[in-house]
C-alpha positions as a printed NumPy array, in Angstrom:
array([[ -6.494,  27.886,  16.28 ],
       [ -3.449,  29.462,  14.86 ],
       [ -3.492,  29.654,  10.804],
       [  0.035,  27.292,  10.739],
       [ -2.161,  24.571,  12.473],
       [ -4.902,  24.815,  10.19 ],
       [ -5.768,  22.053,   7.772],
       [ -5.601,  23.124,   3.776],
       [ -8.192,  22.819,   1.319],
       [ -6.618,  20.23 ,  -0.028],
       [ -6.064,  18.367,   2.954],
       [ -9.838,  19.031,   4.068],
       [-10.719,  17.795,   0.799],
       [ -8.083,  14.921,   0.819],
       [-10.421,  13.449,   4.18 ],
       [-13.639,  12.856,   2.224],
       [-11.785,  11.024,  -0.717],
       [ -9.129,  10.526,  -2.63 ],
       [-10.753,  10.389,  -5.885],
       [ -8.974,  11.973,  -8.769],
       [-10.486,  12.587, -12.261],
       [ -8.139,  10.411, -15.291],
       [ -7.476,  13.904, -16.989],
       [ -5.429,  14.864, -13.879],
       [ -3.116,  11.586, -13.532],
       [  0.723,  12.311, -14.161],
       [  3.813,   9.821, -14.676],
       [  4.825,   8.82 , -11.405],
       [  1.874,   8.705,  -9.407],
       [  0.831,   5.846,  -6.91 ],
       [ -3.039,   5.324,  -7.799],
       [ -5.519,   2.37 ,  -6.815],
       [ -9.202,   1.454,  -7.078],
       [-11.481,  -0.786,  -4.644],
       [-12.691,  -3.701,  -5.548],
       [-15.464,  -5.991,  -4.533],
       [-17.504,  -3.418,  -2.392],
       [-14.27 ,  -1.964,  -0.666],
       [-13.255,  -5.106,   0.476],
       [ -9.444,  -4.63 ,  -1.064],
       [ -8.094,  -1.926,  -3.42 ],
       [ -5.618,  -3.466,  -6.205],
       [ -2.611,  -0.456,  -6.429],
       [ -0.299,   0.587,  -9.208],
       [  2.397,   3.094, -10.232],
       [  0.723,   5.568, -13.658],
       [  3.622,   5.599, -16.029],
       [  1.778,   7.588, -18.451],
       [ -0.12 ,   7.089, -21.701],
       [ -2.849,   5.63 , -20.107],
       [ -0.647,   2.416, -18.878],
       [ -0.271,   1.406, -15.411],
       [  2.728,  -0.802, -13.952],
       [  1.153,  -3.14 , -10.987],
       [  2.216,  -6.133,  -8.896],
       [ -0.352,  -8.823,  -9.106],
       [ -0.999, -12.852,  -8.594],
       [ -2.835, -14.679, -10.935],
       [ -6.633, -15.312, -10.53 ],
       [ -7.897, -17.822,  -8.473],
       [ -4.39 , -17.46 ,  -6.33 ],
       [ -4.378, -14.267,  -4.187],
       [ -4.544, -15.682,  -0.614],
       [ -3.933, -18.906,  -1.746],
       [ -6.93 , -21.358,  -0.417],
       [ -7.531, -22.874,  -4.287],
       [-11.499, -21.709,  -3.854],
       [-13.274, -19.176,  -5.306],
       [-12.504, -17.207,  -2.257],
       [ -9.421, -16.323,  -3.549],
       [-10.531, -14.247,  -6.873],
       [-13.658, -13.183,  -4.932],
       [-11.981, -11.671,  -1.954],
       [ -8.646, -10.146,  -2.916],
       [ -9.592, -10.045,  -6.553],
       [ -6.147,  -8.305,  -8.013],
       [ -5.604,  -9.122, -11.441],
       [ -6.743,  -7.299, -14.356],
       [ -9.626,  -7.757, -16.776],
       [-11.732,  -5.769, -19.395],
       [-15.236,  -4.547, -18.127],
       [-16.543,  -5.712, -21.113],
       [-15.742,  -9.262, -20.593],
       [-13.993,  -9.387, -23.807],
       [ -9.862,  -9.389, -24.166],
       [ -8.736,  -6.298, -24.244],
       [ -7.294,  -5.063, -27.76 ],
       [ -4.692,  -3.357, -26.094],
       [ -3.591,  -5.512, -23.154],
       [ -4.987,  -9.213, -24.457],
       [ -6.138, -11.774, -21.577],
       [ -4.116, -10.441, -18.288],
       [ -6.595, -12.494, -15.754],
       [ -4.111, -15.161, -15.534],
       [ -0.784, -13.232, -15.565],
       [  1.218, -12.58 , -12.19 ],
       [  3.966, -10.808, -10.533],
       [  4.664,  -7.249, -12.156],
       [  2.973,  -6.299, -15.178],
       [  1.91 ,  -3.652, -18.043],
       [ -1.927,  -2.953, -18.189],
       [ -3.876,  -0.214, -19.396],
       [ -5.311,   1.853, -17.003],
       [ -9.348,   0.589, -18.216],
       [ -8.107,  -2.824, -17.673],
       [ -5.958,  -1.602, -14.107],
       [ -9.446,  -0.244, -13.111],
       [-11.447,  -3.395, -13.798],
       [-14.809,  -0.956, -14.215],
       [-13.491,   0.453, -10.615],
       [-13.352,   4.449,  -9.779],
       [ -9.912,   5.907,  -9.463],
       [ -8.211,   7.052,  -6.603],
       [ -4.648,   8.761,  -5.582],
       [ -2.99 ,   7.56 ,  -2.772],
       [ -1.471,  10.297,  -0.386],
       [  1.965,  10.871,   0.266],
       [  3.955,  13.092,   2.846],
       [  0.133,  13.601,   4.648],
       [  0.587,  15.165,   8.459],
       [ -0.627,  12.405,  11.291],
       [ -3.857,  13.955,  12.314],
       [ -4.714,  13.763,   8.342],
       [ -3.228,  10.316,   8.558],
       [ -5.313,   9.47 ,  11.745],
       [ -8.392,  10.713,  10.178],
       [ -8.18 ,   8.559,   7.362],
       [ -9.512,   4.825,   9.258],
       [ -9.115,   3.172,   6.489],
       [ -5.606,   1.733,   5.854],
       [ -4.297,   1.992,   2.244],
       [ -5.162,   5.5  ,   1.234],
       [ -1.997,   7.51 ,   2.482],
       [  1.157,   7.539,   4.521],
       [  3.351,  10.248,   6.081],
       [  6.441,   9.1  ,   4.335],
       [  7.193,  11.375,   1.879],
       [  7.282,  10.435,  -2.436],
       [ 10.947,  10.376,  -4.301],
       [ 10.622,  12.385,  -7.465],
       [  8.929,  10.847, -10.488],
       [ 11.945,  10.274, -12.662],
       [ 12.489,   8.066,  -9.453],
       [  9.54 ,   6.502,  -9.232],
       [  9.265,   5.76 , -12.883],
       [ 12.698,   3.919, -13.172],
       [ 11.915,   2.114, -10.099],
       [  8.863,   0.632, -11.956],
       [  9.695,  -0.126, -14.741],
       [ 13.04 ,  -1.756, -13.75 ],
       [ 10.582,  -4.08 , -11.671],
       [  8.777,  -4.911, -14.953],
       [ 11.786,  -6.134, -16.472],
       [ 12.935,  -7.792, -13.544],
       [  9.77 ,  -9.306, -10.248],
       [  9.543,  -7.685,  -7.291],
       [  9.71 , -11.267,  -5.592],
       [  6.957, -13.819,  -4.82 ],
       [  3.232, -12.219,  -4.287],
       [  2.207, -12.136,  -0.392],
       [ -0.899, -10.712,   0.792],
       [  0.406,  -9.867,   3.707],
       [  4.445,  -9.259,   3.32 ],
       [  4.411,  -8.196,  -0.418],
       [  1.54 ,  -7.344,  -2.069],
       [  0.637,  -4.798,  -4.623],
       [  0.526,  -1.802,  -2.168],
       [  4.086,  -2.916,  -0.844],
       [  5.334,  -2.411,  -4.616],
       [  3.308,   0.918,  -5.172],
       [  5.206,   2.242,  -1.812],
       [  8.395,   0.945,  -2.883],
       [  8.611,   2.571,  -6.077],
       [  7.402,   5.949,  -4.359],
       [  9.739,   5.827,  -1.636],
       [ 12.353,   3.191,  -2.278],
       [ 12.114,   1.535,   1.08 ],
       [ 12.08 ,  -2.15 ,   2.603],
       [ 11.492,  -2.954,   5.647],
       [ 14.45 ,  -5.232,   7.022],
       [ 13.547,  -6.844,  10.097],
       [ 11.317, -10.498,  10.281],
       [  8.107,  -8.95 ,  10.572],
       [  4.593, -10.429,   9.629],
       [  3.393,  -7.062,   7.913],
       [  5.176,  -5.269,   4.998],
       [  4.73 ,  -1.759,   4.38 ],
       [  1.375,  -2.091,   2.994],
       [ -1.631,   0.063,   4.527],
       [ -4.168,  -2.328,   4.369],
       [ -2.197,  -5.328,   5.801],
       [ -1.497,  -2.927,   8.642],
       [ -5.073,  -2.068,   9.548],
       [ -6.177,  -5.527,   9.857],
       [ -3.243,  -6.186,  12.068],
       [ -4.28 ,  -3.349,  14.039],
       [ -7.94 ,  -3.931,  13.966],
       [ -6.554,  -7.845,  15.12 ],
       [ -4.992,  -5.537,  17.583],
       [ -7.855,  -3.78 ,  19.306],
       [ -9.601,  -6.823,  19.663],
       [ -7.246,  -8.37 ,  21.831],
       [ -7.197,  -5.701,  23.742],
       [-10.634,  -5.948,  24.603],
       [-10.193,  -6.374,  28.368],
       [ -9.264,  -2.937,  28.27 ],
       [-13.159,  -2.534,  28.143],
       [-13.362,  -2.932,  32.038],
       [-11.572,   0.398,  32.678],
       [-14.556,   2.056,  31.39 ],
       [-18.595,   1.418,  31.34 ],
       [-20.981,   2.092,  28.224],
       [-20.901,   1.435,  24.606],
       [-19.42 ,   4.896,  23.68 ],
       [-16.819,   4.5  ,  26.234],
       [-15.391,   1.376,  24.956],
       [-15.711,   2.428,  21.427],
       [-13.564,   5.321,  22.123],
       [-10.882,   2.547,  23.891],
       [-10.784,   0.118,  21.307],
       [-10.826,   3.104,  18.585],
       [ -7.623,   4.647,  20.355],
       [ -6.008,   1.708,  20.179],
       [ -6.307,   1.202,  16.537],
       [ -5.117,   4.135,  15.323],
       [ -2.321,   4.735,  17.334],
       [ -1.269,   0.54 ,  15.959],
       [ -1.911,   1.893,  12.672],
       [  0.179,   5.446,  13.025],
       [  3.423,   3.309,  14.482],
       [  3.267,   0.831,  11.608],
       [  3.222,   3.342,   8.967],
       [  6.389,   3.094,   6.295],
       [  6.993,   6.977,   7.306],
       [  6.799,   6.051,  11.413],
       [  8.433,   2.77 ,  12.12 ],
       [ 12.113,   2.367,  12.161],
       [ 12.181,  -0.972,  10.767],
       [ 13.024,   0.659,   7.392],
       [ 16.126,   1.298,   4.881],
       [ 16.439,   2.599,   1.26 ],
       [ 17.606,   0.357,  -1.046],
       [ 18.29 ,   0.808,  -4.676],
       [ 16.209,  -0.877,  -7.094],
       [ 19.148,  -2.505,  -8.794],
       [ 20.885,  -3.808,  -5.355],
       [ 17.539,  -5.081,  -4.497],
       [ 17.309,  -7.357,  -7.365],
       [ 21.116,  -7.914,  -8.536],
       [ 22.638,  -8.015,  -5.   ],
       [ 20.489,  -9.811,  -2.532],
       [ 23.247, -10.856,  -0.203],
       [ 25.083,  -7.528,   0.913],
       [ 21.876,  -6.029,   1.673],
       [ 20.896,  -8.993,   4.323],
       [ 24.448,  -7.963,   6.281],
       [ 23.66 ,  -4.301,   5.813],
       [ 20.414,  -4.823,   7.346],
       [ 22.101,  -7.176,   9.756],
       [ 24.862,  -3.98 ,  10.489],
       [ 21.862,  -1.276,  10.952],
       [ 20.346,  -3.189,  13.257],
       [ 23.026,  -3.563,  15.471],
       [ 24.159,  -0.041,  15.051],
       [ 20.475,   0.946,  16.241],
       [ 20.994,  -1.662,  18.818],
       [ 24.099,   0.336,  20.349],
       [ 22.864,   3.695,  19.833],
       [ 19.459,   2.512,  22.507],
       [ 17.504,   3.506,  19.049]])
């Protein structure tokens, strides 16, 4: 293997986890922690001083069924470990869309991690679990930060587990795209896993071009990461940059500019 194809430390070490100690965390970076046994990881932008700007729906709300299914299952917003308000942050657990929290209360007793950006595909591939990295590459972090905390002053829309959640705004203030087109995923990672996990179970009839367990393990494996690697923000085409002021102020033009890239694509066979 030639040295240029090589994997880095970094990237070797990137693999195992992305776990990054608090003393390392600088302005602009995309982190997120799992929550209820790495069932769903809640993500956030660091703006510094130990504050992190998130997108989140109230408890009891995240996938809407009105049981206790929803705090217990995509548990995003944030409390104090202690139980007790924080002195910092107050009561957040029934607060929604995009908000200010310190990073204790962001955590919610969690570990913290640093979500990848500009990773190469076989790094990409390796990681099977959605929501870690992408290949798209970050903005700078004066970029990110304004992004952010223009969003705080001003939504980032109506809360959808699937089409807008808080990975979707994490990714959008690294990268500053939206995907345009009518889809049922956004950009997030793990929204995209379980569409491609949904994926390689239909295509479980593929199972009688081969015989044995291994050999339609390796089948329906294939077939989930290559649905995974084509939905990725940094991959699919289905993407445009938008400012964050356009996307809030000036809803309109950006529907016929999505409308006019489209058809442009169209023409060009794209």
């Amino acid at each position: 293997m030639s040295g240029s194809s090589r994997w880095t430390m970094p990237e070797m070490a990137g693999i195992l986890s992305n776990k990054i100690p608090q003393d390392e965390l600088k302005p602009g970076d995309h982190i997120y922690s799992w929550r209820n046994a790495y069932l769903y990881a809640h993500h956030g932008i660091y703006v510094g001083d130990d504050m992190v700007i998130h997108f989140t729906r109230a408890a009891g709300q995240e996938i809407g069924t009105g049981t206790v299914l929803d705090r217990f299952i995509f548990s995003s917003s944030p409390s104090h470990p202690s139980g007790f308000p924080c002195p910092r942050c107050g009561d957040q657990s029934r607060t929604e869309g995009v908000i200010s929290s310190c990073l204790e209360c962001f955590l919610c007793g969690g570990e913290l991690y640093l979500f990848k950006y500009g990773v190469s595909p076989g790094v990409f591939i390796t990681k099977t679990r959605g929501g870690t990295c992408t290949i798209a590459p970050s903005d700078p972090p004066e970029h990110v930060l304004h992004r952010a905390k223009f969003l705080l002053q001003n939504g980032f829309g109506v809360y959808n587990i699937f089409k807008n959640n808080c990975e979707d705004f994490a990714i959008y203030c690294k990268t500053g795209l939206l995907v345009f087109t009518n889809v049922s995923v956004g950009r997030s990672g793990q929204a995209t896993s379980f569409l491609s996990a949904t994926t390689a179970i239909v295509f479980a009839p593929l199972r009688f071009l081969t015989t044995g367990v291994s050999g339609l393990a390796a089948v329906g494996f294939g077939v989930y990461c290559v649905s995974r690697y084509v939905s990725d923000i940094g991959v699919r085409r289905d993407v445009m940059k938008i400012p964050v002021e356009r996307l809030i102020l000036c809803p309109g033009p950006l529907e016929s500019e999505a409308a006019t890239i489209t058809d442009t694509s169209k023409e060009k066979g794209l």
